[in-house]
PAMARLO-65428 format. One record per residue (C-alpha): residue number from 1; x, y, z. Coordinates in Angstrom, 3 decimals, padded with zeros to 6 digits. Layout:
BEGIN
     n         px         py         pz
   NUM          X          Y          Z
...
end
This chain:
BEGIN
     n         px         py         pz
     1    001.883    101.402    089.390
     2    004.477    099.232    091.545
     3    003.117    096.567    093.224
     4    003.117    097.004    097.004
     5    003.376    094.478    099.921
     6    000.722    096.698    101.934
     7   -001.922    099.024    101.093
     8   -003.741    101.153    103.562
     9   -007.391    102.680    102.822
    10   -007.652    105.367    104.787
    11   -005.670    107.949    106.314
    12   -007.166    108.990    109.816
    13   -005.660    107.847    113.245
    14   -005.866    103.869    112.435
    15   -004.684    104.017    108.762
    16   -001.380    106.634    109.849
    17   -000.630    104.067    112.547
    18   -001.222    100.820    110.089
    19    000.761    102.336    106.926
    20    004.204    103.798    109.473
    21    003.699    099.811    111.514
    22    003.780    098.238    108.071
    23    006.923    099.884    106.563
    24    009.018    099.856    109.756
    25    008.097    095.899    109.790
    26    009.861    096.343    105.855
    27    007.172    096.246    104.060
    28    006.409    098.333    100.804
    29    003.587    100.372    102.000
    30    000.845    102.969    100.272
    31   -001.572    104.886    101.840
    32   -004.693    106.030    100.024
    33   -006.804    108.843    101.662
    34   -009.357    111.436    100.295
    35   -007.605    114.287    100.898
    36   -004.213    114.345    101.392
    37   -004.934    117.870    104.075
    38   -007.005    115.922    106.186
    39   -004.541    113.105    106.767
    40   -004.643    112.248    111.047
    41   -008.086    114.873    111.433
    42   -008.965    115.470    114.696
    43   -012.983    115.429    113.690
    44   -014.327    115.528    117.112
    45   -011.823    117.204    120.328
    46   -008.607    118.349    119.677
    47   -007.298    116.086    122.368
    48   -005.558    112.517    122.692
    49   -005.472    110.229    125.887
    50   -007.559    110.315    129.079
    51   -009.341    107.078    130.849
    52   -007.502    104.133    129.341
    53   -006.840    106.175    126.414
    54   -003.735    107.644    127.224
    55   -002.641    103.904    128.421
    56   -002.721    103.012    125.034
    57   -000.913    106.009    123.667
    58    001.585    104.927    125.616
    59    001.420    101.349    124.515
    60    001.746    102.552    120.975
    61    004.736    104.623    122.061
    62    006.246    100.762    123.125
    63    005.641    099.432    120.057
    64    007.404    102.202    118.121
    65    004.089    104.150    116.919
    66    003.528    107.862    116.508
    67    000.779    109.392    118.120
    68    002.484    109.654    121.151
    69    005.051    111.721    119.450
    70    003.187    113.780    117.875
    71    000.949    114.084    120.387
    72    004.237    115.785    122.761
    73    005.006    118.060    119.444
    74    001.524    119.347    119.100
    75    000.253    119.469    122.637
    76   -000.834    122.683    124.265
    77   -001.846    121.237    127.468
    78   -000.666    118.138    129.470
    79   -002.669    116.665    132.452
    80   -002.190    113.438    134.293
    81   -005.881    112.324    134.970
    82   -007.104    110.482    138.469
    83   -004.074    111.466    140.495
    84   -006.226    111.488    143.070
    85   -006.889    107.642    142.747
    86   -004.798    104.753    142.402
    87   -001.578    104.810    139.770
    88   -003.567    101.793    138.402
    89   -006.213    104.361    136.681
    90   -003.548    107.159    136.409
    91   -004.312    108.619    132.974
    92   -002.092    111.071    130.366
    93   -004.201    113.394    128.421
    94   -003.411    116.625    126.280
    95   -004.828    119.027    124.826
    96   -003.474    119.883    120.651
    97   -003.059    122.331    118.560
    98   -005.123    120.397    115.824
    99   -003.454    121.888    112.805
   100   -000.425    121.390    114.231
   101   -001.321    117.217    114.923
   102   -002.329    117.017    111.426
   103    000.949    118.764    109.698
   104    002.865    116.240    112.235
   105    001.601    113.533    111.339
   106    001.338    114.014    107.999
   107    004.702    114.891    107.894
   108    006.265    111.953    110.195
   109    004.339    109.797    106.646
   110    005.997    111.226    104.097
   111    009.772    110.894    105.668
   112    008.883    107.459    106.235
   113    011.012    105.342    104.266
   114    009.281    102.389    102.390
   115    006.031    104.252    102.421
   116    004.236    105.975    099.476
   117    001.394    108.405    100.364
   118   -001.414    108.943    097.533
   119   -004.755    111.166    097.220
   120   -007.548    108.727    095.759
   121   -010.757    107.246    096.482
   122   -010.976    103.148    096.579
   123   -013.771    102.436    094.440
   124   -013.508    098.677    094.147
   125   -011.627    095.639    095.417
   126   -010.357    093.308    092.674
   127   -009.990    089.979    092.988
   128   -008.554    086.862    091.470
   129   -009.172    083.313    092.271
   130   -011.553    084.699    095.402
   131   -008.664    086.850    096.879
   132   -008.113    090.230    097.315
   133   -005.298    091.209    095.101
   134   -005.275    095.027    094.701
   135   -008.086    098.254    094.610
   136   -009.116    100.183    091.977
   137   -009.558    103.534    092.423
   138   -011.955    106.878    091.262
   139   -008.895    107.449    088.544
   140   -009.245    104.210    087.327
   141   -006.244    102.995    088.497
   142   -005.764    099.786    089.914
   143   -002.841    098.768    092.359
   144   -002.143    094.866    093.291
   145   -000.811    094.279    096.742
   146   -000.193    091.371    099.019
   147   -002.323    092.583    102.070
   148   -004.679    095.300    102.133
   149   -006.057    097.244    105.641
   150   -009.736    098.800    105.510
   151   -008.915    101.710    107.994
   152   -012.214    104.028    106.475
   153   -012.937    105.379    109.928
   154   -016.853    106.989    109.149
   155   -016.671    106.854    105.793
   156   -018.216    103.969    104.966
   157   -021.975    105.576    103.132
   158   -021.781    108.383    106.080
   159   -024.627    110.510    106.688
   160   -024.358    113.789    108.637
   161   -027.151    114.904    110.348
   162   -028.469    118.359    111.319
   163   -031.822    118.479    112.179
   164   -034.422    117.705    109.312
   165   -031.468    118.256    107.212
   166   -029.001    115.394    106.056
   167   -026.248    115.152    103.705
   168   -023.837    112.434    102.543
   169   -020.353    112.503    103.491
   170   -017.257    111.527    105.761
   171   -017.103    114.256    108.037
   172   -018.179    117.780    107.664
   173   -016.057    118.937    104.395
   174   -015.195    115.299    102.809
   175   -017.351    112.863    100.786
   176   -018.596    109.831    101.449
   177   -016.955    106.439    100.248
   178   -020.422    104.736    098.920
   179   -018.470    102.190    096.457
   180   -016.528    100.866    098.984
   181   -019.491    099.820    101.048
   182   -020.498    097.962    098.317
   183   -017.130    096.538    097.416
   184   -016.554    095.186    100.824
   185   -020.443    093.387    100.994
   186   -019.949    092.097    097.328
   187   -016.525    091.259    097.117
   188   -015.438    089.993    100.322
   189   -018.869    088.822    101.653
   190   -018.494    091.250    104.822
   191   -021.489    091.577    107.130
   192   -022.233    095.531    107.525
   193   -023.983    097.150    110.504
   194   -024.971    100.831    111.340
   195   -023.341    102.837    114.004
   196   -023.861    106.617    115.380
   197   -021.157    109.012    116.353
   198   -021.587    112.955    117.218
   199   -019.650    116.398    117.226
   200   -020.399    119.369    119.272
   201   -020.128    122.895    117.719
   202   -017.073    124.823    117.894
   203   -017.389    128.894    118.906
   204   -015.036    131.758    118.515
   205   -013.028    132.747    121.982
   206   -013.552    136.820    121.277
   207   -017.625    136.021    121.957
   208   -017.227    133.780    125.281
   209   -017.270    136.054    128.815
   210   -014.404    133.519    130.597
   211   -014.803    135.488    134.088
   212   -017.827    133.268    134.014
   213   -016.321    129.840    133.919
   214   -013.559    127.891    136.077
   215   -010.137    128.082    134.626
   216   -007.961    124.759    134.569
   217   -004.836    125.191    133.640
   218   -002.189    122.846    132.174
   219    000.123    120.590    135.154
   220    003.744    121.702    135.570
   221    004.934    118.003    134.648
   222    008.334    116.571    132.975
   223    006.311    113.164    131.712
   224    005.085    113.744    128.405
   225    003.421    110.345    126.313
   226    006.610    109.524    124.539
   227    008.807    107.349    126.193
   228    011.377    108.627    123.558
   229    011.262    111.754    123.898
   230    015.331    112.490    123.762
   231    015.056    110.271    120.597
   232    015.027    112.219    117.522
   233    011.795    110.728    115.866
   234    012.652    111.901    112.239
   235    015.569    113.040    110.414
   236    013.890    116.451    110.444
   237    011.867    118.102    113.121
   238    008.681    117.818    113.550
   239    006.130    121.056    113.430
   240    005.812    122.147    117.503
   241    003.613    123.813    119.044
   242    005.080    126.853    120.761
   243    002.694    127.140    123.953
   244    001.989    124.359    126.445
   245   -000.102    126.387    128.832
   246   -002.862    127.165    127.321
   247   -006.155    126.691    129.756
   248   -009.447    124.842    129.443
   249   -012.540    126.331    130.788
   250   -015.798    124.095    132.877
   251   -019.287    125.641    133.224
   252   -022.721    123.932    133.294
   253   -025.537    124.055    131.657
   254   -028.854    125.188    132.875
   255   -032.129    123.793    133.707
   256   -033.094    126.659    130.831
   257   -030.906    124.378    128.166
   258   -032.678    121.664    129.385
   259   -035.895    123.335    128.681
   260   -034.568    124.432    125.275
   261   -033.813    120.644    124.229
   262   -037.570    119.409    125.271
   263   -039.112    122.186    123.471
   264   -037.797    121.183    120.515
   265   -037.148    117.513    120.921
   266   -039.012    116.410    118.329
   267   -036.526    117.826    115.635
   268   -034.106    115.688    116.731
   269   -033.402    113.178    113.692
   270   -032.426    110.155    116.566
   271   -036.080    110.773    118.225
   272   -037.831    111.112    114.046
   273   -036.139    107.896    113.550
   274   -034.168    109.193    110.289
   275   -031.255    107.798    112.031
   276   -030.364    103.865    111.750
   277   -027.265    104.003    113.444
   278   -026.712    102.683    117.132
   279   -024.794    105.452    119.143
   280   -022.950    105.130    121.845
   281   -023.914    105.088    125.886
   282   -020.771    106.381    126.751
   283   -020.648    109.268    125.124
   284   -024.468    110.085    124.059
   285   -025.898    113.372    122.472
   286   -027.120    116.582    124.538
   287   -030.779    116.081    123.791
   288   -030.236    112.063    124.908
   289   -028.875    113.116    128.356
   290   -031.895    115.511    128.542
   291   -034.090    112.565    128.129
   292   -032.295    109.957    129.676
   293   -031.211    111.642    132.754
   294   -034.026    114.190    133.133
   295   -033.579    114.378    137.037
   296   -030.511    116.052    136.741
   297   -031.256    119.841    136.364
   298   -027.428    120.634    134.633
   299   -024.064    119.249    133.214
   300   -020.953    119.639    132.831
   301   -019.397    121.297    129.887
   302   -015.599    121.614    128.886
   303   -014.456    124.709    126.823
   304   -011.494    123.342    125.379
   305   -008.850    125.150    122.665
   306   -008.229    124.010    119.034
   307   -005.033    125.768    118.948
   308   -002.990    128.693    119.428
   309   -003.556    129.930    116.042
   310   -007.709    129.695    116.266
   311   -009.636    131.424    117.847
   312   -012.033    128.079    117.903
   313   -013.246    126.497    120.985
   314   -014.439    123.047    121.326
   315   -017.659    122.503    123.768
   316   -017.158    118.857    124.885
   317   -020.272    117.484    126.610
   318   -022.943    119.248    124.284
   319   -022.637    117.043    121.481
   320   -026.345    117.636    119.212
   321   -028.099    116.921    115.864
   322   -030.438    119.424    116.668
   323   -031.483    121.998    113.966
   324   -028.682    124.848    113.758
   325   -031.192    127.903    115.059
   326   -031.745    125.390    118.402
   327   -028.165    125.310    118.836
   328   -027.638    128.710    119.120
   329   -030.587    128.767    121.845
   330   -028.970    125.909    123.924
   331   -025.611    127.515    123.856
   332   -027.350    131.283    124.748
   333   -028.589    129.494    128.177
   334   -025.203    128.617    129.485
   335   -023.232    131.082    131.457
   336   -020.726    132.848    129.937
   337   -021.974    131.901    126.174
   338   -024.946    134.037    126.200
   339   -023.154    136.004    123.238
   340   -021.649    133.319    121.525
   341   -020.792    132.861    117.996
   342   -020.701    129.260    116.231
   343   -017.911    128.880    113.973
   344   -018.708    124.965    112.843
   345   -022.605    123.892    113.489
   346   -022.583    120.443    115.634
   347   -023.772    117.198    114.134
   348   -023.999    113.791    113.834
   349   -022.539    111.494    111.578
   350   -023.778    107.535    110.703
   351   -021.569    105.075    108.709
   352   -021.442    101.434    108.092
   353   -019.223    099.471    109.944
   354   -017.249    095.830    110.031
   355   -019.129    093.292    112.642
   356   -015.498    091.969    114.290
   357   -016.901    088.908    114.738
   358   -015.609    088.416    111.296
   359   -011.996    088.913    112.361
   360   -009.104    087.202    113.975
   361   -007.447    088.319    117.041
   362   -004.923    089.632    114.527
   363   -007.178    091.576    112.604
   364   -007.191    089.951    110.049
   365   -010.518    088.829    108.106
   366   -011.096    085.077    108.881
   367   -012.634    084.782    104.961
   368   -009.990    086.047    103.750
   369   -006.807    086.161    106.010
   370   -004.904    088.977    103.890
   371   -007.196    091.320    104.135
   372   -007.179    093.504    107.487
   373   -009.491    096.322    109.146
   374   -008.685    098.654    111.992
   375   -010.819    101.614    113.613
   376   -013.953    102.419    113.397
   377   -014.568    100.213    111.040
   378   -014.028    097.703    113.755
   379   -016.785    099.394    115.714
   380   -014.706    101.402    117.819
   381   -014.868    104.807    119.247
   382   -011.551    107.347    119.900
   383   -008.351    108.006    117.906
   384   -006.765    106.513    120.659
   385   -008.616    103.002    119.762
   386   -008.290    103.441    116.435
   387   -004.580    103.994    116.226
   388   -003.850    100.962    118.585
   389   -005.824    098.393    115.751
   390   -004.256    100.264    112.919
   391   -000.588    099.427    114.445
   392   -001.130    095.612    114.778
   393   -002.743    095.234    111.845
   394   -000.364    096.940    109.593
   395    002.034    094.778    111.606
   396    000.445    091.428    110.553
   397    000.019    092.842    107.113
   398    003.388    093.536    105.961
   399    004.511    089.545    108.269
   400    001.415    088.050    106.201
   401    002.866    089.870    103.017
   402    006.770    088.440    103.937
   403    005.423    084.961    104.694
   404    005.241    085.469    108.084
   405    003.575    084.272    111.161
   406    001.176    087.472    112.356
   407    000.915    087.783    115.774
   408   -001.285    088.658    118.999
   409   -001.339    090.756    122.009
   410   -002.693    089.153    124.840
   411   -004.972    090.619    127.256
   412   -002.468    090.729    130.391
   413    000.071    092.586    127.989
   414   -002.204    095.662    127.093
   415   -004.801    097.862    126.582
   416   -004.666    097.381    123.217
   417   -004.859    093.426    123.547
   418   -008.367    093.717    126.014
   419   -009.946    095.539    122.833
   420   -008.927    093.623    120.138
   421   -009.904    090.450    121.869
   422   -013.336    092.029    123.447
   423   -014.027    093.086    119.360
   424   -013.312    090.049    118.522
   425   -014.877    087.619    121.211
   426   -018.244    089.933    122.118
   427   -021.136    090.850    120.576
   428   -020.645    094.451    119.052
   429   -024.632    096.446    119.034
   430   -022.621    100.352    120.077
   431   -019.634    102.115    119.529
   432   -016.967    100.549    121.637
   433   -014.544    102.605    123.979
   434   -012.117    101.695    126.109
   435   -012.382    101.634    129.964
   436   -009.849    101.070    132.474
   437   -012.864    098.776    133.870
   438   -012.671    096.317    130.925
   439   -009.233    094.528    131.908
   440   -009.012    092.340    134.198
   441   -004.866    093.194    135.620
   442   -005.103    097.016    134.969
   443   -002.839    097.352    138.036
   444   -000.109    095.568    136.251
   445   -001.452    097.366    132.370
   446   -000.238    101.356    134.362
   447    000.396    104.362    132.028
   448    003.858    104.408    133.235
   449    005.098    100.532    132.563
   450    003.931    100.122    128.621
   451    007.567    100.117    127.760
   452    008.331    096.802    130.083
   453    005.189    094.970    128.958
   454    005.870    095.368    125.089
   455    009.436    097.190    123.764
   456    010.964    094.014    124.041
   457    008.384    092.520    121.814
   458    008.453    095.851    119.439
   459    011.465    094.866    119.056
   460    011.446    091.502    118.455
   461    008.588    092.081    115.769
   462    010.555    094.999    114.173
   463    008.274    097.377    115.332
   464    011.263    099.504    117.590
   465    014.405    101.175    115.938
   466    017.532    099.949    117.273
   467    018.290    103.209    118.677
   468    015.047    103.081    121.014
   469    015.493    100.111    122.236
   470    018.978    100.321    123.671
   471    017.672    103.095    125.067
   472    014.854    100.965    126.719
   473    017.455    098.366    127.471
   474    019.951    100.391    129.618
   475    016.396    101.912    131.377
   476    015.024    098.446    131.815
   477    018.915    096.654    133.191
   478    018.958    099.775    135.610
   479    015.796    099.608    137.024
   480    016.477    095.458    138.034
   481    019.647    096.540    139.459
   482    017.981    099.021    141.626
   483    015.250    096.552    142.813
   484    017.771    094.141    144.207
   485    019.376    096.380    145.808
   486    016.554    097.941    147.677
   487    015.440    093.834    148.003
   488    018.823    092.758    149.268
   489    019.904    095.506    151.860
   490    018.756    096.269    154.963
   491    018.605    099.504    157.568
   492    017.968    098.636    161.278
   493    016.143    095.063    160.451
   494    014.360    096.136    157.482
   495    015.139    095.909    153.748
   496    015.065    098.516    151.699
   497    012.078    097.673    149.479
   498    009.852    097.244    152.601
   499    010.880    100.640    153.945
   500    010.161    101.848    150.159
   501    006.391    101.063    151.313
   502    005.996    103.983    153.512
   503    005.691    106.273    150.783
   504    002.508    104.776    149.852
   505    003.455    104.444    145.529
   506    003.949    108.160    145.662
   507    007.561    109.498    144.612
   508    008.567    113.187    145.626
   509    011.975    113.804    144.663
   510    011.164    116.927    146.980
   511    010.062    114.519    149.883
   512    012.526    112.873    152.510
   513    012.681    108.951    151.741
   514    013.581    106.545    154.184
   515    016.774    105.905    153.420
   516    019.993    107.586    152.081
   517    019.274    107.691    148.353
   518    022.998    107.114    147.682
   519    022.589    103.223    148.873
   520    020.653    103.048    145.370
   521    023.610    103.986    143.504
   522    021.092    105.926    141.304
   523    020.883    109.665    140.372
   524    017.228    111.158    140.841
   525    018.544    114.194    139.631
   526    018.448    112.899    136.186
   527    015.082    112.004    134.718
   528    015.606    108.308    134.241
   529    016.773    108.360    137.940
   530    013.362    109.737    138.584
   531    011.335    107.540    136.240
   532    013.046    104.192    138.339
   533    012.038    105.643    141.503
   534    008.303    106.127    140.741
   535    008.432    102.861    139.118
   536    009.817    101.248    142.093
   537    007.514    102.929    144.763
   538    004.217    102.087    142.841
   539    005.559    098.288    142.681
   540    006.495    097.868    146.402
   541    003.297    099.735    147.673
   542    001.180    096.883    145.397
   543    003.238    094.318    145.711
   544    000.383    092.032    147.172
   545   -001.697    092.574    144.703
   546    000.816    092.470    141.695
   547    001.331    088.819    142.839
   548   -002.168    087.960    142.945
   549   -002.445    089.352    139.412
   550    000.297    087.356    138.473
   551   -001.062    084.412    139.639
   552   -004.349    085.032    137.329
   553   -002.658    085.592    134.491
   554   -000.562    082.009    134.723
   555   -003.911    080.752    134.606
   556   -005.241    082.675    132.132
   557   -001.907    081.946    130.241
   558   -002.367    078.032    130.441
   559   -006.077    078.423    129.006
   560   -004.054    080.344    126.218
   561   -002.061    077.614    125.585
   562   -004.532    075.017    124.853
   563   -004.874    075.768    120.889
   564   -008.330    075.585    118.948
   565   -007.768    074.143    115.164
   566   -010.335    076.474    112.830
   567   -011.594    073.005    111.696
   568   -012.526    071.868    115.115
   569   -016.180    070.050    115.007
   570   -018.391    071.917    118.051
   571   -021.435    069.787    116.659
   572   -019.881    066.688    117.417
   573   -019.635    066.902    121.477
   574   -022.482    065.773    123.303
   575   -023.749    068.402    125.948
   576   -022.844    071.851    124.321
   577   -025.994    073.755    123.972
   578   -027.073    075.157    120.634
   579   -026.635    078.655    121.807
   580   -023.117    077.560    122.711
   581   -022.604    076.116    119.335
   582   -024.024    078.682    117.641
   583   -021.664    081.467    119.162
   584   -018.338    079.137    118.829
   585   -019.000    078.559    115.316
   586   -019.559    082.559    114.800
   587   -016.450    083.508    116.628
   588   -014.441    080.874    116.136
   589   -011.762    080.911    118.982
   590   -007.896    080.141    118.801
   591   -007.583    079.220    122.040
   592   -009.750    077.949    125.559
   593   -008.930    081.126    127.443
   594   -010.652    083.764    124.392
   595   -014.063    080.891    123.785
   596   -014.236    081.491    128.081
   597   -014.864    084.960    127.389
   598   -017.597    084.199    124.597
   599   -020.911    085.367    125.847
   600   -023.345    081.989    126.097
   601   -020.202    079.753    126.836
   602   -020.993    078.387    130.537
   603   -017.403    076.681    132.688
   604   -019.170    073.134    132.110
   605   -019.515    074.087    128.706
   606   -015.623    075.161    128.755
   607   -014.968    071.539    130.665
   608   -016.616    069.756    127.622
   609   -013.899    071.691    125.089
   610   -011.200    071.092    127.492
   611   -011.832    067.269    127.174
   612   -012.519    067.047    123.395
   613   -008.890    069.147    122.855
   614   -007.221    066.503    125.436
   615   -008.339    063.923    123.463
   616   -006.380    065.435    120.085
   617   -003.967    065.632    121.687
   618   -003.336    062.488    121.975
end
């Protein structure tokens, strides 16, 4: 085979994301997966976005990704999460047509230009001279590359679990990749852990009583994830999915479920320790909410569509790895599900994982700075994490591959940038997922402003066609010319952008504002019109606090700026503790902002770093 600049292990949300970042950057790209008709599966919901999530579909979107787009093409519900709160945690999520994701995405590869798309297992990593140089593969073929991205999602020697009962493999229906565990641990010297992840089962729609259960139906909305949504993504269509109305269904579960679970407790394989892996708190099992949270009597279940050609349902909130015969007794307990049939048995799934300590804030592997990981390999939970890693890091691949500086995204820039550097900088014991909580300026990191805080570097990184970004340009141009107007004139002793205020960061085209629209010299009959005026409203109504962000993030920024060479000698300053030595030496920080955010690191301790870097400077 050709040699490539890039190859990608894995095809799931991180490796489709990686291999498309890579080849737009120009470099020659191949993806390896499994099975070339599970490329992008949705193993757990049939969903993308929600909390913080959908921020970083949107981010992606910026930077000239695709699961935003496909996202649009495949949805069959779209809701706009915490409207009731703050724009700040406003959140895009919607429901897909699974299939319909999958033959998207798969199909949005294969027009990609510069990008080859193969179905193989990686066996083996070969090297020469200690560096990675190519794979091998279960043919026996072996393909050199400059750069290679690990994107193996749960792969890596998974385990699924029902009950007693435990088999080896991927995901329900693909194998395992045990060589590759191997491979990374003896070949690249990679320290492995153990994680825990979890499905619920999936029932048929003809057995569930609906009159039973509240209805929530999709929002009538014009926003969709994709910023570029007049932009034709492809040069041919994508595969759409025809209804975008289908509804989700809540119930609760009873206190008989509950008793169902603690009958039969000790079948679970988590409480006969047969499983190693950690799982997460965020998102734990059925039978751990039962124990954990035994005062509550019920919870919350969502009945949620796999597509409009299935008759499955997902049951999000009753994730098990209870033995199949107790499943059907939990599910017979809930209302509306007493004659339920299960399509797809729940389970859950362990796999070894990547500690991130081992990685740059690029991605890449600090042993070995060609090779690059991304997903849940990284520890991470969500296709919405996963898909943000495998983007940068099939950026930096293909720059490493052209002799290129690889680059970073800060933490006041994105979403995306707060996980990378959290993996990174923290100690990793769960699953990691993405809160709105974990960044520090999520007022200024909104849903609706990923395009300002990173097309212009898309761009600039080769990430964003040409077409999209003089698309963003003209948006970007008329939205400044708007805000000095609306900061320049006035009406009876007031300017324009204070009046602005009184609508609170809430935009109504329906509502009266408080001023003659026409002084704008903008159209809010079109939808760009529309777009400026929400943007404007949410940043006059926080204006305060935007500033105070601001002024954080030039501090953080000048902590960024003071540069950590990887040779620097942390045993040679008097007054760092060993603990603090210990952890700077493990993560090895670029700069004085990401070692303040190393747990064990006191300020004084910071101080001491501060000093030592002043004096090479010098």
């Amino acid at each position: 085979m050709d040699k490539y600049d890039v190859i990608v292990i894995g095809a799931g949300h991180a490796g489709c994301e990686a291999a498309l970042a890579a080849a737009r950057v120009g470099g020659k790209t191949l993806l390896i997966t499994i099975n070339m008709d599970h490329i992008a599966q949705m193993s757990c919901n049939p969903a993308i976005g929600g909390i913080a999530k959908g921020q970083v579909v949107r981010e992606i979107d910026a930077l000239g990704g695709y699961q935003g787009i496909v996202t649009d093409a495949a949805s069959v519900q779209f809701r706009m999460l915490n409207r009731a709160k703050g724009p700040a945690v406003w959140s895009p999520r919607a429901q897909c047509d699974k299939s319909c994701y999958q033959r998207g995405m798969k199909f949005a590869l294969e027009q990609c230009p510069r990008l080859d798309v193969i179905q193989a297992e990686v066996t083996d990593i070969i090297m020469e001279d200690s560096k990675a140089v190519g794979v091998i593969t279960n043919f026996a073929d072996e393909i050199y590359s400059e750069c290679l991205v690990f994107t193996t999602g749960t792969f890596l020697t998974g385990k699924l679990h029902y009950g007693s009962n435990n088999f080896s493999g991927g995901r329900a229906g693909d194998p395992a990749s045990n060589l590759l565990s191997i491979a990374l641990k003896e070949r690249l010297n990679l320290r492995l852990g153990r994680l825990k992840t979890g499905t619920p089962p999936r029932i048929l729609s003809k057995t569930i009583d609906f009159d039973k259960m509240q209805r929530q139906d999709t929002e009538v909305s014009e926003e969709n994830f994709s910023y570029y949504q007049d932009v034709a993504p492809l040069p041919l269509a994508l595969p759409q999915a025809i209804r975008k109305d289908m509804p989700c269904y809540m119930v609760y579960s009873t206190a008989e479920t509950n008793k169902v679970v603690k009958e039969n407790i000790h079948q679970a394989p988590l409480y006969q320790g047969k499983i190693e892996g950690i799982g997460t708190r965020y998102c734990p099992s059925f039978e751990d909410k039962v124990v954990r949270f035994e005062h509550h009597p019920k919870h919350l279940l969502f009945l949620e569509p796999e597509g409009e050609f299935t008759e499955e349902y997902y049951i999000n909130g009753i994730s098990t790895s209870l033995p199949v015969d107790v499943q059907i007794q939990m599910l017979r307990t809930v209302p509306g599900l007493e004659n339920a049939v299960l399509s797809r048995y729940a389970y859950a799934i362990e796999y070894d994982f990547v500690f991130p300590d081992q990685l740059n804030r690029s991605l890449a592997v600090k042993k070995h700075l060609n090779v690059f990981t991304a997903g849940q390999i990284n520890g991470t939970s969500g296709y919405e994490e996963a898909a943000g890693q495998g983007l940068i890091a099939g950026m930096n691949a293909a720059k490493f591959a052209a002799g290129k500086e690889t680059v970073e995204l800060s933490r006041d820039s994105s979403y995306i940038g707060v996980m990378i550097d959290d993996l990174v900088s923290k100690d990793i014991i769960e699953p990691y997922r993405l809160f709105t909580s974990r960044a520090e300026y999520r007022l200024r990191l909104r849903q609706d402003n990923a395009d300002l805080r990173l097309s212009e570097f898309a761009y600039q990184n080769g990430l964003l066609t040409e077409e999209k970004y003089q698309i963003f340009s003209r948006y970007r141009d008329k939205l400044a010319a708007v805000e000095k107007i609306l900061r320049k004139n006035k009406l009876k002793g007031k300017t324009l952008w204070e009046l602005l205020k009184q609508l609170k960061g809430h935009f109504d085209e329906t509502a009266p504002l408080p001023f003659d629209i026409e002084l704008l010299e903008l159209d809010i009959n079109s939808k760009q019109g529309r777009k400026i005026m929400r943007q404007v409203a949410v940043k006059a109504h926080y204006e305060g606090y935007l500033n105070r962000e601001e002024s954080s993030i030039a501090k953080l920024q000048k902590l960024e700026s003071w540069k950590i060479p990887t040779d620097f000698n942390y045993d040679g300053i008097v007054g760092l503790r060993n603990e603090a030595k210990m952890k700077l030496k493990q993560i090895e920080p670029t700069t004085l902002a990401q070692a303040s955010r190393i747990d064990g690191v006191t300020p004084a301790e910071l101080a001491l770093l501060q000093v030592h870097l002043t004096r090479l400077r010098k």
